[in-house]
C-alpha positions, -999 to +999 in steps of 0.1 A: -312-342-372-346-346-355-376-322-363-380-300-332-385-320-301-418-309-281-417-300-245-444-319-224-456-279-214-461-277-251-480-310-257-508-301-229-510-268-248-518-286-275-538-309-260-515-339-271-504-369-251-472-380-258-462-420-254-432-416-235-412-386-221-378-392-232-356-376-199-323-366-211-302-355-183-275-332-176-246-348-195-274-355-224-283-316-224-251-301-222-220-321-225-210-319-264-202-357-268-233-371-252-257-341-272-245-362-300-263-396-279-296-374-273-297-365-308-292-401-321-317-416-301-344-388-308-334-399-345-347-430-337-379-425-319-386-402-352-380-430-372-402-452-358-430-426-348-428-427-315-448-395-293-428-383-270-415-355-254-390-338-229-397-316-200-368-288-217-363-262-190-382-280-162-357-309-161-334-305-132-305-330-126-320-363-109-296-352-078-275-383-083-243-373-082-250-350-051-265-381-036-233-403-039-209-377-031-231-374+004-251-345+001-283-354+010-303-318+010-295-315-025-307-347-040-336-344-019-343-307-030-337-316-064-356-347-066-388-331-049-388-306-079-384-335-106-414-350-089-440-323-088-431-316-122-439-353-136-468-354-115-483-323-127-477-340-159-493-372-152-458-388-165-465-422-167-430-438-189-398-422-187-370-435-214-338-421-204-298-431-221-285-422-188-281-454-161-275-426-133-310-407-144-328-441-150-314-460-115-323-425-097-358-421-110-369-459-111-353-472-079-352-437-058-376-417-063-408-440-055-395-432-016-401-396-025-442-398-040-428-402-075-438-435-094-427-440-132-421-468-153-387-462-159-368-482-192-333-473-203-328-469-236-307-501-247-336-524-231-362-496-252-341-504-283-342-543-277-382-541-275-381-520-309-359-547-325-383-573-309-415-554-325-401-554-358-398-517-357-367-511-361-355-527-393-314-527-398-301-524-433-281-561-447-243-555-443-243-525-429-220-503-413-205-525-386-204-558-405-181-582-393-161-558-376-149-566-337-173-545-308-168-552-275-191-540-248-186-521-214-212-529-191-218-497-168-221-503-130-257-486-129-269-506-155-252-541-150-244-551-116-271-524-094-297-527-121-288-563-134-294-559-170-268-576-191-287-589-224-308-560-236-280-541-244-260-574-262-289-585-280-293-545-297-254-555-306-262-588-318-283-571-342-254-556-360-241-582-379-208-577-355-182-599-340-193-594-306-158-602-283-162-598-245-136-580-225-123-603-194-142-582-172-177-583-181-212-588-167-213-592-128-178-591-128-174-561-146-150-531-142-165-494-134-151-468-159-138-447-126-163-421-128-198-433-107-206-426-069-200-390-077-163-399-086-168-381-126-165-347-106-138-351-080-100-351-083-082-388-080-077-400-053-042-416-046-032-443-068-010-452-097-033-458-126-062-441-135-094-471-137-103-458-174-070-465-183-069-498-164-100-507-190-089-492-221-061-517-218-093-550-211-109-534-244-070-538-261-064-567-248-101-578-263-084-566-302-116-547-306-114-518-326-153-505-311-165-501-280-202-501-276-212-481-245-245-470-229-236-446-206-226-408-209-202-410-182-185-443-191-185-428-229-162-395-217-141-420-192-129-449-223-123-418-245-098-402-225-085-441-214-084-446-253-061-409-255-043-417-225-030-450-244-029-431-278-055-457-297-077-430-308-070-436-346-077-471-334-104-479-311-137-454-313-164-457-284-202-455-296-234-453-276-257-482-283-286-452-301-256-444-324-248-478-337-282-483-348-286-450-363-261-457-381-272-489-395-308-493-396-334-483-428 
């Protein structure tokens, strides 16, 4: 586990500057699968001595999913909050494993007076690979084995990046194997514009099940996500098809983790 992870509050205290503030969103706070994301990625920024920090109790939800499911005076509430915060901070780069958090803040939230440089973590990782940072052990823990990767709608088609997240992959030592549905003409995991909170809607297949059965189809046994969303939707598609002895989803921060010195 990481050493204690300052708040930015406690880094003026101290009268330190952190690099970067590493945002880590509601799911990344609270939800007990993507903790595990937040924790891994921390792990990595201690690794390579990155300063950074998190705002702790002063980060509020980027008001993204009140946004998409239409309500307006919420997200604008909520966003307006966000922004005086990072402003009194002088927050200058904001890393974030959340495509919701990260299209919110960098595309969003210059409208409102708040102007970051926004990264997502899998294009952070791919510039700590680049730099020679982060170094990944010979053979290691994913060697040879088949990883397919689900491209999430915030990151891929609104945001278009498709190769920082493949080229952290292709530094597994993995058989990378696309699904049929990848890049632009990717499949959403059911659960963005607010959908991850609402009851279906009338239909008769659920979408995550819809791409548990590309990822089958694919005969790979992991599926590299970067999303916490699209991580909770291809599990319960994996349980819904029982292939959970078979087929494991992992966040981009926890592959390396796993393999690198």
């Amino acid at each position: 586990m990481a050493t204690k992870i300052k708040t930015m509050a406690e880094c003026i205290n101290e009268g330190i500057s952190p690099e970067i503030l590493f945002w880590v969103g509601c799911a990344g706070s609270y939800d007990a699968r993507a903790q595990k994301v937040s924790r891994a990625f921390a792990e990595i920024l201690d690794k390579v001595g990155i300063s950074y920090a998190i705002l702790g109790n002063e980060e509020k939800c980027t008001g993204d999913p009140a946004r998409r499911a239409g309500n307006e005076f919420i997200f604008q509430m909520l966003a307006a909050q966000n922004i005086q915060t990072l402003n009194g901070y002088e927050v200058k780069k904001i890393v974030t494993a959340c495509p919701h958090c990260f299209n919110t803040i960098k595309n969003e939230y210059p409208a409102l007076g708040g102007h970051y440089e926004v990264t997502h973590h899998s294009a952070f990782l791919q510039s700590l690979i680049n730099e020679g940072r982060i170094k990944m052990k010979d053979g290691g823990e994913f060697k040879g084995k088949k990883i397919t990767y689900h491209d999430s709608c915030y990151l891929g088609r609104v945001n278009g990046i498709y190769e920082a997240p493949r080229d952290v992959l292709k530094q597994l030592d993995a058989d990378l194997v696309e699904m049929k549905r990848c890049k632009t003409n990717g499949l959403c995991c059911g659960a963005g514009g607010g959908q991850m909170f609402k009851e279906d809607e009338p239909g008769n297949k659920r979408i995550n099940v819809e791409r548990i059965e590309d990822v089958m189809e694919s005969g790979a046994k992991i599926v590299a996500a970067n999303c916490p969303f699209c991580i909770t939707m291809l599990q319960d598609g994996i349980k819904a098809k029982d292939q959970q002895d078979d087929i494991m989803v992992y966040d981009l921060s926890e592959l390396i983790i796993q393999s690198m010195h």
